[in-house]
C-alpha positions as CSV (number, residue, x, y, z in Angstrom):
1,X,18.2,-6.0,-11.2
2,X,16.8,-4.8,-14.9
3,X,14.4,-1.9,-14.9
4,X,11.6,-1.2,-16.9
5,X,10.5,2.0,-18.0
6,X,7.1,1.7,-16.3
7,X,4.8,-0.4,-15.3
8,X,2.7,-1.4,-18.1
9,X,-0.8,-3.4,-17.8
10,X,0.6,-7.0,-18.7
11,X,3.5,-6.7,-16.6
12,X,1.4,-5.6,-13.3
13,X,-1.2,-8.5,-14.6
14,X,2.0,-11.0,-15.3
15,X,2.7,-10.6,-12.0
16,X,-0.7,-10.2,-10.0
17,X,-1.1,-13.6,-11.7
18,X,2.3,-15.4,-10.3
19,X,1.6,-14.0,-6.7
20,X,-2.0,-15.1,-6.7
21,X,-0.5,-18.4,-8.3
22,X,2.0,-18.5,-5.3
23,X,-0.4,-17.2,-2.7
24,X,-3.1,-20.5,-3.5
25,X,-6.1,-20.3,-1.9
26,X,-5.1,-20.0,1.8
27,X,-6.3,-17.9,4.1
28,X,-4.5,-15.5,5.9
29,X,-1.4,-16.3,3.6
30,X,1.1,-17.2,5.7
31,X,4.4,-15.9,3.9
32,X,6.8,-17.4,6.2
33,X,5.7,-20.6,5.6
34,X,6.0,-19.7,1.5
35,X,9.5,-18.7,2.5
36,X,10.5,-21.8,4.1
37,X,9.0,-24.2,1.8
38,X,7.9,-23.4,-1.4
39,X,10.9,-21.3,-1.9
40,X,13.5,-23.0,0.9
41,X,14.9,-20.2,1.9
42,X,16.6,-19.5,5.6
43,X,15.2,-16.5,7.6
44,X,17.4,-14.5,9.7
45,X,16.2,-11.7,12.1
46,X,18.0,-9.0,13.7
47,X,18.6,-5.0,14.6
48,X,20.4,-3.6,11.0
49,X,19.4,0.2,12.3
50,X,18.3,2.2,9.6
51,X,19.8,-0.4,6.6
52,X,17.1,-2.1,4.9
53,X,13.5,-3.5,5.7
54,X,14.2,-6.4,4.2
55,X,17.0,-8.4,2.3
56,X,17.5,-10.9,-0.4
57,X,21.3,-12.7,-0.2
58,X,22.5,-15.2,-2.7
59,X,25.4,-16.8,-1.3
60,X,27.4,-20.0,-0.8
61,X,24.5,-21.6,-3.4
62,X,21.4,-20.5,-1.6
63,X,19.2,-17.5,-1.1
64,X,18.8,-16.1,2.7
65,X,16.1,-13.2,3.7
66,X,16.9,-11.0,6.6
67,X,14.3,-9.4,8.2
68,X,15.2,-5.9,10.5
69,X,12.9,-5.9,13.2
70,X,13.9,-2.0,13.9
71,X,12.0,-1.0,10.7
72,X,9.2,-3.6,10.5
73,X,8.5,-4.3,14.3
74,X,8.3,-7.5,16.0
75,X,8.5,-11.0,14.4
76,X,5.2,-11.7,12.5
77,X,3.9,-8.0,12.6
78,X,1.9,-6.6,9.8
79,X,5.0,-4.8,8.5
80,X,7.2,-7.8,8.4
81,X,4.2,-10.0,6.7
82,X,4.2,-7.4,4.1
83,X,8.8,-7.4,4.1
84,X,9.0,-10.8,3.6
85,X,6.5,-11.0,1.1
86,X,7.9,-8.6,-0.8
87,X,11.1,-10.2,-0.5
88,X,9.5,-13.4,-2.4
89,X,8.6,-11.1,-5.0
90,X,12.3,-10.6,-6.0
91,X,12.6,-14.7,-5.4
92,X,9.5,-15.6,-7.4
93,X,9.6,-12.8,-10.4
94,X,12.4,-14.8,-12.6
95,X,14.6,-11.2,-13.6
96,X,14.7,-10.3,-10.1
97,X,16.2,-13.7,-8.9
98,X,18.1,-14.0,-12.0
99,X,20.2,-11.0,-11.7
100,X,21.1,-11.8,-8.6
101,X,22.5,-15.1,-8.9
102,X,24.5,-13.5,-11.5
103,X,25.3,-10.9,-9.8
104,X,25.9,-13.2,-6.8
105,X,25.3,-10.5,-4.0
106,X,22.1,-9.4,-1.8
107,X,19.7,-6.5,-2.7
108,X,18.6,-4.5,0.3
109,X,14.9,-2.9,0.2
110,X,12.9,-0.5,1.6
111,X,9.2,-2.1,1.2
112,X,5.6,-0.9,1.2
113,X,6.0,1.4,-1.6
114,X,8.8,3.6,0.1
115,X,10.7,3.4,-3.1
116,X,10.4,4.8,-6.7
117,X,12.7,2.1,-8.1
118,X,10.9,-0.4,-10.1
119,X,12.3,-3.7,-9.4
120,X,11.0,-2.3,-5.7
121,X,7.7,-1.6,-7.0
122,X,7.3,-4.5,-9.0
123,X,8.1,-6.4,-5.8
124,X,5.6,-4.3,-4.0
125,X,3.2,-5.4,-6.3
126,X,3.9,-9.2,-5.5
127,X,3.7,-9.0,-1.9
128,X,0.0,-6.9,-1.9
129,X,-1.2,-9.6,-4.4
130,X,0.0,-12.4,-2.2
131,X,-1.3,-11.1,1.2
132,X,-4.5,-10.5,-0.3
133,X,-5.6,-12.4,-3.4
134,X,-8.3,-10.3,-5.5
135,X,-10.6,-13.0,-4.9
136,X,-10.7,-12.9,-1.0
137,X,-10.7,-9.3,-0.9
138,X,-12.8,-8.0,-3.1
139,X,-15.4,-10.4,-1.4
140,X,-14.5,-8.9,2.1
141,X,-14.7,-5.5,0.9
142,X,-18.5,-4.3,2.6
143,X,-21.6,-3.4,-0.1
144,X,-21.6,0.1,1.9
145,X,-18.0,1.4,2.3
146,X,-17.2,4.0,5.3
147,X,-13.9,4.4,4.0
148,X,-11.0,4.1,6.9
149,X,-13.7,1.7,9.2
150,X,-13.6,-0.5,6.3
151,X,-9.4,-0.3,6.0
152,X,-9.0,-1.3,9.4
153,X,-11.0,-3.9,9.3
154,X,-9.7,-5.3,6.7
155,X,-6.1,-5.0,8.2
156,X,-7.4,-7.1,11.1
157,X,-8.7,-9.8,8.7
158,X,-5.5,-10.2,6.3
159,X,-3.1,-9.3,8.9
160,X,-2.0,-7.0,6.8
161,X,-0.5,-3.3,7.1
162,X,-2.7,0.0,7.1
163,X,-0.6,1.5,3.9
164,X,-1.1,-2.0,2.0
165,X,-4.7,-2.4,2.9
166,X,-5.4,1.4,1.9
167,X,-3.8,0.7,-1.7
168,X,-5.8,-2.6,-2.3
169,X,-9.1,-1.1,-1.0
170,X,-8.2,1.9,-3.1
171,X,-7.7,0.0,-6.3
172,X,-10.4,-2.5,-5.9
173,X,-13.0,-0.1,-5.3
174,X,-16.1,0.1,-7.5
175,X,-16.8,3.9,-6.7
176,X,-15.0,7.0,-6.8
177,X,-12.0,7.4,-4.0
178,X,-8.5,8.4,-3.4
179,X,-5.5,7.9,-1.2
180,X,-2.8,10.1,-0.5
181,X,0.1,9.2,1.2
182,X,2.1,11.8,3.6
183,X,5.5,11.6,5.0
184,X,7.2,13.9,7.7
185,X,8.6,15.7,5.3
186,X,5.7,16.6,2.9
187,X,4.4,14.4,-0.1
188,X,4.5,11.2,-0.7
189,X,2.3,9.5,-3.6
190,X,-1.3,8.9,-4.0
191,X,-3.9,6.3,-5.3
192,X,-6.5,6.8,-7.5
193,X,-9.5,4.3,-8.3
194,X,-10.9,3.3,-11.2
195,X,-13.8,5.7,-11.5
196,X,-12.0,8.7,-10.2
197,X,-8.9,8.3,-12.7
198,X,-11.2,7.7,-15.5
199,X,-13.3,10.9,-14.4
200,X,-10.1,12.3,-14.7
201,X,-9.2,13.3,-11.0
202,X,-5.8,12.3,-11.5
203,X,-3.8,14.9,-9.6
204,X,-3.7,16.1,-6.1
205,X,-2.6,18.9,-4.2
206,X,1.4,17.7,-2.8
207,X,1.3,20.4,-0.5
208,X,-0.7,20.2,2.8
209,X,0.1,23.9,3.4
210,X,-2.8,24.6,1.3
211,X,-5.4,22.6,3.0
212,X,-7.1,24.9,6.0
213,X,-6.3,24.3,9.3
214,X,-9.1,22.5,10.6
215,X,-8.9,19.9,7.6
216,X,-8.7,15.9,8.7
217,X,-5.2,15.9,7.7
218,X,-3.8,19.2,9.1
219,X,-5.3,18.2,12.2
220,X,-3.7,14.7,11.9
221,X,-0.3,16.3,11.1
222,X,-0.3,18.5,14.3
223,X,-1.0,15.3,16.6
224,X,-4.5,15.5,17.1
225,X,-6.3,12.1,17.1
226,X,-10.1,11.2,17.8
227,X,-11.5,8.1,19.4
228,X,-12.0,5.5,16.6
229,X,-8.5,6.7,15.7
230,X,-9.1,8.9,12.7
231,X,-10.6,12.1,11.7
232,X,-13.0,13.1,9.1
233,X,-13.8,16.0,7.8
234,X,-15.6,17.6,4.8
235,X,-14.3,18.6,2.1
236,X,-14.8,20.0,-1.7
237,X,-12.8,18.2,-5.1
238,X,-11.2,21.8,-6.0
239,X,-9.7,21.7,-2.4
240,X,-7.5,18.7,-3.5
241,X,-7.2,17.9,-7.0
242,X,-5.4,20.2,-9.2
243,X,-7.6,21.4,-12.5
244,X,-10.6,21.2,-10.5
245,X,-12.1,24.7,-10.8
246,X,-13.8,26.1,-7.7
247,X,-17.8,25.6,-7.5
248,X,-17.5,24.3,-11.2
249,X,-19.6,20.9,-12.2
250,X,-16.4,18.3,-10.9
251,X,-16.2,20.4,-7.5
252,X,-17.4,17.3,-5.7
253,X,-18.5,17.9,-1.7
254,X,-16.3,14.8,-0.3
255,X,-15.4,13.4,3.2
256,X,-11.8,13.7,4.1
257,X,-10.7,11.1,6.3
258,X,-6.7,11.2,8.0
259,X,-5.1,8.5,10.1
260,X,-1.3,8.4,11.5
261,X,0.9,6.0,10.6
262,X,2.9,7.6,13.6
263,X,6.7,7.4,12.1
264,X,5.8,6.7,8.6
265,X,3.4,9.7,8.4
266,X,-0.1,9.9,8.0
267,X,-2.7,9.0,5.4
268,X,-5.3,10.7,3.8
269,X,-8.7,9.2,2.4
270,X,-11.0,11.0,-0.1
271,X,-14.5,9.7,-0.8
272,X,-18.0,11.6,-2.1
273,X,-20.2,12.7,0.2
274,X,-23.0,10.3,1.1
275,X,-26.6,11.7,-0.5
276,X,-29.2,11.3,1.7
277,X,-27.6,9.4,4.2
278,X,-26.6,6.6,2.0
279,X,-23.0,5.9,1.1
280,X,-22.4,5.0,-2.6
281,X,-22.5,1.0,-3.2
282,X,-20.8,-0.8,-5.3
């Protein structure tokens, strides 16, 4: 499939548009049912160990998807929801589709922004757009957020995955937060919103050695878990983002918030401090 050099701001609008397009204005989108007829295409399910989460086949004249249930869980899970939308994204963008019918051959992927590739990303891109439209969610997001209370219920009501979810809430937030994503083996990526890119807390830490060892996320890391299923902490800016000088005027007092994603890692939430009480509104 072509590649782009990045993502620029009309393509990730050129195709927020043609998932949202795609997507209508049901609710919960139901991508299986997009799959079978909007775009006529056969699903197959099986156990492909550790090949793919999802793949897109042209053959005999037709496209097939194949779902591996040992990487996205049971039929109809949040995980596979997510797979096969993203799957339509390589259907639906026209470059994607295009080079394969020309290619005549299947493109394995590794969804949910797992990969750096960006065809993969693109197609990430589709699939959070089409899950959940801008419209629905930014009118579900709550006038008070709580961070991670708000992610999960959110999840529940798009049927969506906790890593997706995150990544909307993050970008679609109207106040300073950040998401950082952690794998087994360090590092992953992270998210900033609006307001914290433009106040230019762009980088954090990719090391969790350097967090204590009673932070949300170390704590997370070791196996430790609390009742509602995450742990929150405080926390200071210079603590996470790099160029943030200790005690200076951007050394922010924040609430650090860490949930597992049990194989896939564990995430970490970042949000200001309520004052007074009160968390920040929109």
């Amino acid at each position: 499939m072509s590649k782009r050099l990045h993502l620029t701001r009309n393509r990730v609008q050129e195709i927020a548009d043609l998932a949202e397009e795609v997507a209508g204005y049901q609710f919960p989108v139901n991508p299986i049912a997009i799959l079978r007829t909007q775009a006529r295409i056969s699903l197959r399910r099986g156990h492909f160990g550790d090949a793919f989460d999802g793949l897109l086949e042209w053959r005999e004249g037709r496209f097939w998807v194949y779902s591996n249930l040992v990487r996205v869980g049971p039929p109809e899970s949040a995980r596979e929801r997510f797979t096969i939308a993203h799957e339509l994204g390589h259907y639906f963008i026209d470059e994607h589709r295009n080079a394969l019918i020309r290619g005549v051959g299947c493109h394995p992927s590794f969804s949910e922004f797992q990969s750096d590739e960006l065809a993969e990303r693109e197609a990430d891109l589709f699939a959070s757009r089409l899950l959940m439209p801008t419209w629905a969610f930014t009118a579900a997001i709550p006038k008070n957020p709580q961070g991670i209370p708000d992610i999960l219920t959110l999840k529940k009501q798009f049927e969506t995955s906790l890593t997706s979810t995150a990544i909307r809430y993050v970008g679609l937030a109207g106040f300073f937060c950040a998401i950082v994503k952690w794998n087994d083996d360090g590092f992953g990526w992270r998210w900033t919103s609006q307001e914290a890119y433009e106040n230019r807390y762009w980088s954090t830490i990719k090391s969790a050695d350097r967090l204590p060892r009673d932070s949300a996320t170390r704590m997370i890391m070791r196996g430790e878990a609390s009742s509602p299923g995450f742990i929150e902490r405080g926390a200071v800016a210079s603590m996470w983002f790099d160029y943030v000088g200790m005690g200076g005027q951007r050394d922010i007092i924040l609430i650090e918030q860490a949930i597992s994603l049990g194989q896939y890692g564990c995430l970490t939430l970042l949000l200001p401090a309520p004052k007074n009480g009160q968390w920040p509104c929109h």
